[in-house]
N, C-alpha and C positions, 0 to 999 in steps of 0.2 A: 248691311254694308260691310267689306270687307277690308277696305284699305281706305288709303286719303285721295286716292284717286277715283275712287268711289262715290265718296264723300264728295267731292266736289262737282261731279256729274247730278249727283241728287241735289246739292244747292242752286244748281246751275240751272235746272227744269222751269220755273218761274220764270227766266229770262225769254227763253223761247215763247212759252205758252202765252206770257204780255208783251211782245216782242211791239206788236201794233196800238196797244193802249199808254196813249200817252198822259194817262191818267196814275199810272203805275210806275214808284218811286222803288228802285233795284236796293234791293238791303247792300250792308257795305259786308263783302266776304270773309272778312277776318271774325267780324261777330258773330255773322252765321256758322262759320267753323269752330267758333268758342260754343254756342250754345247746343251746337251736337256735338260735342268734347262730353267728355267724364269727368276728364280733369277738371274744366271747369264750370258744368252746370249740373248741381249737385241732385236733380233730381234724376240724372241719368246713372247714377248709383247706388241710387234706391229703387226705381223702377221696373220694371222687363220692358224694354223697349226693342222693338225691328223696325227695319226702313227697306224699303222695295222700290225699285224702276221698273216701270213700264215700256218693253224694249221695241219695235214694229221696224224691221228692216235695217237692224242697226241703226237706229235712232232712240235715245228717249223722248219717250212722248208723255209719260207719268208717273209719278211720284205716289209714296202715299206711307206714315208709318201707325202701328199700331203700338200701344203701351196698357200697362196695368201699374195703375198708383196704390201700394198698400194703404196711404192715408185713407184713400176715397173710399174702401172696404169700411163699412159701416154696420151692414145686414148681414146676418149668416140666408139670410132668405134669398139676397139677392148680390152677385158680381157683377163687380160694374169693371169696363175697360172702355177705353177712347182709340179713337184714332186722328190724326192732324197729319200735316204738311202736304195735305193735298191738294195736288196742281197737275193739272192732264189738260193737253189739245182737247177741241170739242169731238168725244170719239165717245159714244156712248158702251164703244165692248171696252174700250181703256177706263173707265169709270168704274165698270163692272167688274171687271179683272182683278182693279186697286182694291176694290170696296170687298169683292170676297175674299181676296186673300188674307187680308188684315180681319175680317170676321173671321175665316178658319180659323189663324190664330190665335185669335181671342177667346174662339170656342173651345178649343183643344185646350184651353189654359183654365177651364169651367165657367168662361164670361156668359152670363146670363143677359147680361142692359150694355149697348154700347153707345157710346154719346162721341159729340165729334164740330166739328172738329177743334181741338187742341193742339197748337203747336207749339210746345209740347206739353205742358199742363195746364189744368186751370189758372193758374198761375201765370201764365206768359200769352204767346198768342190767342185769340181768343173768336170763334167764331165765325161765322159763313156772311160775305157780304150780300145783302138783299134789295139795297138801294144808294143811292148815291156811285154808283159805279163811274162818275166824271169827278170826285173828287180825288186826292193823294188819299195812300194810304195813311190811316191813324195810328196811333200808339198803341199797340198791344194788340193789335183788332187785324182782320185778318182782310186782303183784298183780292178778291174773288173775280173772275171772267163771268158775265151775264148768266152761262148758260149752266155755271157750277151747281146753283141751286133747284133747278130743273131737270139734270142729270141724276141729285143726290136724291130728290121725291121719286122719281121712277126707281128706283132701286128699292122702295119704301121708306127711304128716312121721312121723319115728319119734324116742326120747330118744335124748340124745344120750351127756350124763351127766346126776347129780344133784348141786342144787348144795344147803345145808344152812344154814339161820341157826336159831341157837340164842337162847333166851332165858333172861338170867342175872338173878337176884335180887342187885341190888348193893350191898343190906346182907347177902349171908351172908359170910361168909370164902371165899376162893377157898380150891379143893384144892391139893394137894402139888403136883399134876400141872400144873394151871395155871399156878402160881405159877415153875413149872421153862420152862415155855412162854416166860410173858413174859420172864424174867429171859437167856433162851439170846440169842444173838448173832442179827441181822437176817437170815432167810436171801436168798441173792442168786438173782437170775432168772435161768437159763442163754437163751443164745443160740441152743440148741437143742431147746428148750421142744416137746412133744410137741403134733402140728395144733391139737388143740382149745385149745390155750395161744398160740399165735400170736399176737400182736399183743399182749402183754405188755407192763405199764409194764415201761420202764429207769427207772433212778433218773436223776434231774437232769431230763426231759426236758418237754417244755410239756407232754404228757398228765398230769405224775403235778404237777406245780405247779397247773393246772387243778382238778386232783381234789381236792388237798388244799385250795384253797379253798372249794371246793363243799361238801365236808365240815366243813369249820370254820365255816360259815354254820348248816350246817344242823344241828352239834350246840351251839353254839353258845360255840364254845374257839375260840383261836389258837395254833397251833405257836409254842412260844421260840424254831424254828430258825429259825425264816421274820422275816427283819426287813424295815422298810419297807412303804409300801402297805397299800393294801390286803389147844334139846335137844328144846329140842320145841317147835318154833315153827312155821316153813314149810320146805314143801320146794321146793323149785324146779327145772325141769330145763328143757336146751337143746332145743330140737328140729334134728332135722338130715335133708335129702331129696337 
């Protein structure tokens, strides 16, 4: 991306692409323009991140970026790089276009493993929708057109894991089991976090202050800690080739 008019053409691709699904909740553009800032989401500082449009007739028709997290480097054996904010019309050469150019990349940079999708780290978006495709999008998790993950296995991607957001009625009473959940002690992130965990908040770090602001905007709380300043729902799974 070159400019903010750019930038706003690639935010914008989603709209089109769900234009018909009225299951799909349009992000608010101020935070989509904050979290591909530098200024202010700190992983795009640390990162090598590109963004590409998919162009067919003077239109865009797809999006797609690729990045390299030095946290995630873990193996001298193996580079890992991701790629996220993929969103393409059902065009199976605009899928394939997205997906090699972002591999080229990634290989030109010696990526070995590429996982995906991220938008834009483990950390934040998370994931390819695989069901529930009539509910709203979830928190962090990513909402997919049907035929996204059907495009992404013909190219070869395969799952990676699955990821799970539940939906809770928050007038019932939580269970025993819950109730034992919230109440147990914070658990901590090991340092030797299995690959697919890699690049992991640490606590105190600019990713997880980041994050917690973006969340407190968007449910619309403030942390007491933070002074000064400023079940059946979807599933969602990684792809990985």
């Amino acid at each position: 991306m070159t400019d903010k008019a750019m930038l706003r053409r690639f935010i914008r691709v989603p709209f089109a692409v769900h234009e018909h699904d009225n299951a799909w909740a349009p992000p608010l553009l101020m935070e989509r323009e904050e979290a591909f800032s530098p200024k202010t989401n700190p992983f795009l500082r640390r990162a090598e991140v590109c963004f590409w449009l998919a162009i067919r007739d003077g239109r865009d028709v797809g999006r797609i970026t690729a990045q390299i997290d030095p946290l995630a480097q873990q193996s001298l054996d193996e580079r890992v790089g991701d790629f996220g904010c993929l969103s393409a019309e059902d065009d199976p050469e605009a899928f394939a276009a997205l997906l090699r150019t972002a591999e080229d990349f990634l290989r030109s940079r010696g990526v070995t493993h590429v996982r995906g999708p991220f938008s834009l780290s483990i950390n934040e978006e998370t994931g390819l929708l695989v069901d529930g495709f009539d509910t709203p999008p979830m928190l962090l998790m990513g909402h997919d057109p049907v035929y996204a993950a059907t495009r992404l296995e013909a190219l070869g991607y395969r799952k990676e894991k699955d990821v799970y957001a539940y939906m809770l009625d928050m007038d019932a009473p939580l269970s025993s089991s819950a109730r034992r959940m919230l109440e147990a002690p914070a658990p901590r992130i090991r340092h030797d976090a299995p690959p697919q965990f890699q690049g992991l908040l640490k606590r105190d770090t600019q990713d997880s202050r980041y994050l917690q602001r973006r969340l407190e905007r968007q449910l619309g709380v403030r942390s007491p800690h933070r002074g000064g300043g400023r079940g059946d729902g979807q599933t969602d799974a990684d792809a990985a080739r």
